[in-house]
C-alpha positions as CSV (number, residue, x, y, z in Angstrom):
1,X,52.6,26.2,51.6
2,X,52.7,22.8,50.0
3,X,54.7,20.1,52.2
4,X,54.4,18.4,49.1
5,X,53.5,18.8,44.6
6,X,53.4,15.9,42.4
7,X,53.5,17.4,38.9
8,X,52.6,15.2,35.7
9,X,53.5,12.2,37.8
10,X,52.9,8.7,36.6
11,X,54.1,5.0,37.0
12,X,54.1,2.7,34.2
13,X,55.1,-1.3,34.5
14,X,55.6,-2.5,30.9
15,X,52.0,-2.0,29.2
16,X,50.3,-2.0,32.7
17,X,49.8,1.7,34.1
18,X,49.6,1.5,37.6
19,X,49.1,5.6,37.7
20,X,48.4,7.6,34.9
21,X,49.8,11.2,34.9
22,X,48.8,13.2,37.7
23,X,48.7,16.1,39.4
24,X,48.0,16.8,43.2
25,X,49.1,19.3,45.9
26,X,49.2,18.5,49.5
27,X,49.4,21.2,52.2
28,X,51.7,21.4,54.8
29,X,49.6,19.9,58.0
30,X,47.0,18.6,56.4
31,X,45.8,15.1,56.4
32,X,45.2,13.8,53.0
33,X,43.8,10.1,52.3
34,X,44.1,8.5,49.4
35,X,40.9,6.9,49.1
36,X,39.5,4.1,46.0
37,X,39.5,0.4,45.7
38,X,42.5,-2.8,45.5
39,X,44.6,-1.7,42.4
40,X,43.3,1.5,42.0
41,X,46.8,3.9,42.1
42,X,46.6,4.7,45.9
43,X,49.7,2.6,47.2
44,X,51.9,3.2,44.3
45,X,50.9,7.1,44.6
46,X,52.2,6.4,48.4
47,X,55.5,4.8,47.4
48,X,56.3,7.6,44.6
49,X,56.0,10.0,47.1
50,X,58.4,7.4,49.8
51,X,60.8,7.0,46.9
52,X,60.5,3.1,47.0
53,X,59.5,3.4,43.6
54,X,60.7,5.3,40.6
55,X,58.1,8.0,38.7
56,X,57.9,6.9,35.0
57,X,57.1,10.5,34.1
58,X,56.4,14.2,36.0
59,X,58.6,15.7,39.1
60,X,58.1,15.2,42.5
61,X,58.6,18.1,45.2
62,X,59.0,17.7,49.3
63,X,58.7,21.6,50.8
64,X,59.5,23.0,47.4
65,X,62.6,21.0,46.9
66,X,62.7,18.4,43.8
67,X,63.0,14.6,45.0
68,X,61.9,12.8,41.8
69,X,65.4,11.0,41.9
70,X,66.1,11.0,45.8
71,X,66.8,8.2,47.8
72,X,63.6,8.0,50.0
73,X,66.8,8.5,53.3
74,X,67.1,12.4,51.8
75,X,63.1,13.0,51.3
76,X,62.8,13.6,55.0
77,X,59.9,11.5,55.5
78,X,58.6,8.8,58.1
79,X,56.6,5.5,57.1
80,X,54.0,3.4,59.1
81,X,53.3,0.1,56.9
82,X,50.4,-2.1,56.9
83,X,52.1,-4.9,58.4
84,X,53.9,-3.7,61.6
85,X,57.1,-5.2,60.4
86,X,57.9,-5.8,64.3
87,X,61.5,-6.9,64.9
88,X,60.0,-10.0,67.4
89,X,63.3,-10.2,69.2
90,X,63.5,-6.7,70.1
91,X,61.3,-5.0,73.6
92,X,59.1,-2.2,72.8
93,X,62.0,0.6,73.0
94,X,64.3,-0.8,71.1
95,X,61.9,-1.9,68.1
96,X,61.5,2.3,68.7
97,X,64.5,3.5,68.3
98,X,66.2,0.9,66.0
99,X,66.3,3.5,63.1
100,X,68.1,6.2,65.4
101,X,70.7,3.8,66.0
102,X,71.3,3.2,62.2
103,X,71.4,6.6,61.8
104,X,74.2,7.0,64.6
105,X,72.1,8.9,67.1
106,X,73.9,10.0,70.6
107,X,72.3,7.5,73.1
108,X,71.6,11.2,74.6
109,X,69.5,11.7,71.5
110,X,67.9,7.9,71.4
111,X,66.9,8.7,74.9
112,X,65.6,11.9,75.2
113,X,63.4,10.8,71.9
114,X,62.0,7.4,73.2
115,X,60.5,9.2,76.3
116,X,58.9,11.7,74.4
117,X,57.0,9.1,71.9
118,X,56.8,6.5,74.6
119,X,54.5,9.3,77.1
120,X,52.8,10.7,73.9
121,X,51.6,7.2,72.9
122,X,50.7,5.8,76.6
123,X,53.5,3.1,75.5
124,X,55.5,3.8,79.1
125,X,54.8,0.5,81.1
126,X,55.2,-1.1,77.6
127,X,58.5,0.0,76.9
128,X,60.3,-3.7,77.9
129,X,57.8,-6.1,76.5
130,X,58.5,-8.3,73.1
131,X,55.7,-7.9,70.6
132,X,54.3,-11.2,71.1
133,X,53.6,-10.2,74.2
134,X,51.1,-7.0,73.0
135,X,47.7,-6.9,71.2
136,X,47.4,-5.5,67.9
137,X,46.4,-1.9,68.9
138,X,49.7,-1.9,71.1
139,X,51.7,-3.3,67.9
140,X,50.2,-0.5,66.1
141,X,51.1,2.1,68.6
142,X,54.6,0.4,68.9
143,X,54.9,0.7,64.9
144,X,53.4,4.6,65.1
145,X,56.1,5.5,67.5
146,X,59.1,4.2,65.2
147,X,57.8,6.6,62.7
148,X,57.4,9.3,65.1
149,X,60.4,9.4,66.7
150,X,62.0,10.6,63.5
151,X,60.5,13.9,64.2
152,X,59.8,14.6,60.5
153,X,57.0,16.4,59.7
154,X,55.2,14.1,57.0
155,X,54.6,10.6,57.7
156,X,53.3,8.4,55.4
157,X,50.8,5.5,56.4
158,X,49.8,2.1,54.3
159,X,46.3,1.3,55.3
160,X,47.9,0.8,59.0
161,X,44.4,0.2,60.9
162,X,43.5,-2.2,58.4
163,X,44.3,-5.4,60.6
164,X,42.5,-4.3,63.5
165,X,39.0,-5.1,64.4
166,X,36.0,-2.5,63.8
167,X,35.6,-1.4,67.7
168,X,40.0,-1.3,68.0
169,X,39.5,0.7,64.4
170,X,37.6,3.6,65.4
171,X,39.1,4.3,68.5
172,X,42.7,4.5,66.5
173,X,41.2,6.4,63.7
174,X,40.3,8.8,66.9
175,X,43.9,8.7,68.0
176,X,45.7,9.3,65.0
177,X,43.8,12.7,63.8
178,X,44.6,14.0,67.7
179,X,47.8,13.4,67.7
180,X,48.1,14.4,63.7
181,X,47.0,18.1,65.2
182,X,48.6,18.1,68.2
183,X,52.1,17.5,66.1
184,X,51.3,19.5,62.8
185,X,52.0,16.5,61.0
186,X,51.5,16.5,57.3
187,X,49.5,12.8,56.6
188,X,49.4,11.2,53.7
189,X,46.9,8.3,54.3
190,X,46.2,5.0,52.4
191,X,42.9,3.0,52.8
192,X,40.0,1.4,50.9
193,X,37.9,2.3,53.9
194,X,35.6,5.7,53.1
195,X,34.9,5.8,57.2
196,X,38.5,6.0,57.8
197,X,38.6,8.7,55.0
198,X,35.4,10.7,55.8
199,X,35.8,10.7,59.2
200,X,40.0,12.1,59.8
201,X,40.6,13.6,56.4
202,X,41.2,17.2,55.4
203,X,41.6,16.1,51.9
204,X,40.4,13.7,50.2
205,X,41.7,12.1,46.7
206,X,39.5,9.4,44.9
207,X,41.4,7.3,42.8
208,X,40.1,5.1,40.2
209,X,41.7,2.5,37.7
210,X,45.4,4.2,38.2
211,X,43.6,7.4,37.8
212,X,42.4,10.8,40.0
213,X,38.6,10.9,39.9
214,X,38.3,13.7,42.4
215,X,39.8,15.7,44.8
216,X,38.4,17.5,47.7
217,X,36.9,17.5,51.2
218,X,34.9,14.5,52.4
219,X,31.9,16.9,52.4
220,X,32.6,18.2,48.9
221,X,33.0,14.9,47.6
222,X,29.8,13.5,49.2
223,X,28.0,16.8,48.1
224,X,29.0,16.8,44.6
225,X,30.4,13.9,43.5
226,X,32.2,14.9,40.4
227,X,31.5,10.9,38.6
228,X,29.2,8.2,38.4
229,X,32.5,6.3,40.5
230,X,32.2,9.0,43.1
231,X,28.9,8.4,43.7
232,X,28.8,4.7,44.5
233,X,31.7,4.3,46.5
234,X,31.3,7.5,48.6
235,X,28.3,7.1,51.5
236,X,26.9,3.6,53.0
237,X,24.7,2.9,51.6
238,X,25.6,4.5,48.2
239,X,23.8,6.8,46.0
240,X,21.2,5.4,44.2
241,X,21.4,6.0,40.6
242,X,19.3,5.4,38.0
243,X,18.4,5.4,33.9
244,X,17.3,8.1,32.6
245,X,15.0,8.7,29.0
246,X,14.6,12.4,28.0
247,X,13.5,13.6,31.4
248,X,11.6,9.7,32.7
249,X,12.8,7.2,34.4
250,X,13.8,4.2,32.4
251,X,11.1,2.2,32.6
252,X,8.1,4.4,34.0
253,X,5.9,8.0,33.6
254,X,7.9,9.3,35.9
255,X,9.2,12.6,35.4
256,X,12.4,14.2,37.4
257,X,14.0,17.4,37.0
258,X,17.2,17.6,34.7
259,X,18.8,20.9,33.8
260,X,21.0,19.7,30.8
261,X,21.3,16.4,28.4
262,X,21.4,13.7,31.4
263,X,22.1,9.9,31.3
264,X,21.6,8.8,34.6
265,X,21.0,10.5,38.0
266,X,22.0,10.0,41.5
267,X,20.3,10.3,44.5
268,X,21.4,9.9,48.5
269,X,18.9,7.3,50.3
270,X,18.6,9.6,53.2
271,X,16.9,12.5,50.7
272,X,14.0,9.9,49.8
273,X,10.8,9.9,51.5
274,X,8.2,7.6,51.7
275,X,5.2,10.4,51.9
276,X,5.1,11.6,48.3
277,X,3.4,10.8,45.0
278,X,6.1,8.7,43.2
279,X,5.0,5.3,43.1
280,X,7.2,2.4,43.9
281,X,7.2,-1.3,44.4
282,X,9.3,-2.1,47.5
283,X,11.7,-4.6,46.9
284,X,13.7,-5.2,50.2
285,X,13.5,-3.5,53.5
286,X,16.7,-4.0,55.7
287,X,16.7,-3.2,59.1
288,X,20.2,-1.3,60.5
289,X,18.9,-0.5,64.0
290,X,18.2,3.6,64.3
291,X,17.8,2.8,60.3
292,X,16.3,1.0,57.8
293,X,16.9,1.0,54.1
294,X,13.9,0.5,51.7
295,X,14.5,-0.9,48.4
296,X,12.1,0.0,45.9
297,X,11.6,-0.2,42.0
298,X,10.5,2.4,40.0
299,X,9.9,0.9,36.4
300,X,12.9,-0.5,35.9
301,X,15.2,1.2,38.4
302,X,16.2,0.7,42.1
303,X,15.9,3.0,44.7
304,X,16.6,3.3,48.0
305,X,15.2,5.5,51.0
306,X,16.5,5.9,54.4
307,X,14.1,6.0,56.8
308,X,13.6,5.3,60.9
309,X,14.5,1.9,61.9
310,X,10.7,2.0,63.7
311,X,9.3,1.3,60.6
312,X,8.6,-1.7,58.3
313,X,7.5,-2.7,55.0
314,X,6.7,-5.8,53.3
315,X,8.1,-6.9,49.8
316,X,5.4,-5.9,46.8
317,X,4.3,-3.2,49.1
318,X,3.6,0.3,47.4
319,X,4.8,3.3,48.9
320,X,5.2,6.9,47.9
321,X,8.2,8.3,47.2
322,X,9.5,11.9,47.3
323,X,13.0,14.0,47.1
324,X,13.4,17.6,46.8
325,X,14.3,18.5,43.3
326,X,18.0,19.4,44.5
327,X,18.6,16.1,46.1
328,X,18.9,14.6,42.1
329,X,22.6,14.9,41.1
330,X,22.6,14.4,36.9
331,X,25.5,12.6,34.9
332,X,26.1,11.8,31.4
333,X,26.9,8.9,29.5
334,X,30.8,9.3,30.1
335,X,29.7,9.3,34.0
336,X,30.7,12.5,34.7
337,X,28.8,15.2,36.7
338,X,26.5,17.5,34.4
């Protein structure tokens, strides 16, 4: 069952399109993250689906029932913004259950509820403290917990880790996906970050210029990117992809592989080897650690391999590369997948 279908759905602001018509279903408990770069669609998708904004075209639907023109109080949703939007006066429980209050809850009710998010979010021997007094994972928990203790089944987040640092980050990123399965919530996820989105999404939608580039699950995307787009902003580092004459690499003798009329081709660093026959030229070497990332230049495209961090090269060093024939992913000259 879908928890929710946008159908044709688009948003228009004069002559700008901020989302072209679209399509996309989202299961019911599912985790979906909107996934592309600033100004790409993904936050306006998010507040078409809140009802803060209006759809210029297509129907919306919420568990088969039609909210395109529904105040977002009747879409039976939850919210987590990317600003905590912390009332500063308030302690911890009442910043909680602020919007039960509004919503004439018994103090029974407003009660029973704060407990049960307070224990499920460790926020207990928080509950009295002002939120100048917490750090930012506890504001973040604090702001989780409002949302939550609306008991609706979809909850909508705006990029809500993004003002945490990278260690804080991954250990929320941890949190939220438990507690998303514990709860059968349906998530619908905002961020620029492809970690946050490869690593807690079921689904994944790629958004590109107001536009849906692909849909799918993080390995289906990163397995078969379906555009040129897809393949440079999914995987760190990104696919390497490069000119193609005929079947030679711009540039060079070097033949590769290609099964239809190809523009370019793609190929993932960690699929290139340095104990072929290609030649290259190596441009950069970057050590990561457990990694290092080879540059190289075959006539006059760049390439990189992935290779043990053990190892070093030199710049104007010639290697040898190789890839398996079905490591080369082929495009066209609209970018999209052959």
């Amino acid at each position: 069952m879908s928890a929710i279908k946008l159908e044709g759905v688009g948003k228009q602001w004069g002559a700008v399109v901020a989302l072209s018509p679209s399509d996309l279903t989202i299961a019911a408990g599912s985790f979906t993250v909107l996934l592309g770069p600033s100004g790409c669609g993904k936050t306006t998708t998010l507040r078409l689906i809140a009802g803060l904004d209006t759809a210029s075209v297509g129907r919306i639907s919420i568990n088969e029932i039609d909210v395109t023109n529904a105040p977002p109080s009747k879409r039976g949703l939850s919210m987590v913004f990317q600003s905590y939007a912390l009332f500063p006066h308030l302690s911890v429980a009442d910043n909680i259950v602020f919007g039960l209050q509004v919503r004439k809850a018994t103090q029974q009710e407003q009660s029973d509820r704060l407990s049960r998010v307070l224990s499920l979010l460790g926020l207990e021997k928080l509950r009295d403290r002002k939120p100048s007094q917490l750090s930012g994972g506890q504001q973040q928990r604090v702001a989780l917990a409002r949302a939550l203790v609306a008991e609706s089944k979809i909850c909508l987040m705006d990029e809500p880790l993004s003002n945490l640092d990278a260690q804080l980050r991954q250990e929320m990123r941890q949190e939220l996906r438990a507690l998303q399965k514990k709860l059968g919530l349906t998530v619908v996820y905002v961020t620029h970050d492809q970690t946050e989105a490869m690593s807690m999404a079921d689904q994944v939608v790629l958004l590109n210029h107001g536009r849906i580039e692909q849909v799918g699950s993080p390995r289906d995307i990163y397995a078969r990117p379906a555009s040129l787009f897809a393949a440079r902003f999914i995987g760190t580092p990104p696919m390497s992809v490069m000119a193609v004459d005929g079947a030679l690499i711009s540039g060079s003798l070097v033949a590769v592989r290609v099964d239809a009329p190809t523009s370019k081709i793609a190929i993932r660093p960690e699929h290139v080897t340095l104990d072929g026959n290609i030649p290259a030229t190596v441009t950069d070497c970057e050590y990561l650690g457990a990694d290092s990332l080879v540059r190289c230049q075959i006539g006059s495209e760049q390439i990189t391999a992935r290779i043990a961090g053990q190892s070093e090269y030199a710049r104007g060093q010639t290697v040898n590369l190789a890839w398996p024939p079905e490591a080369v992913h082929c495009f066209n000259q609209q970018g999209l997948r052959v």
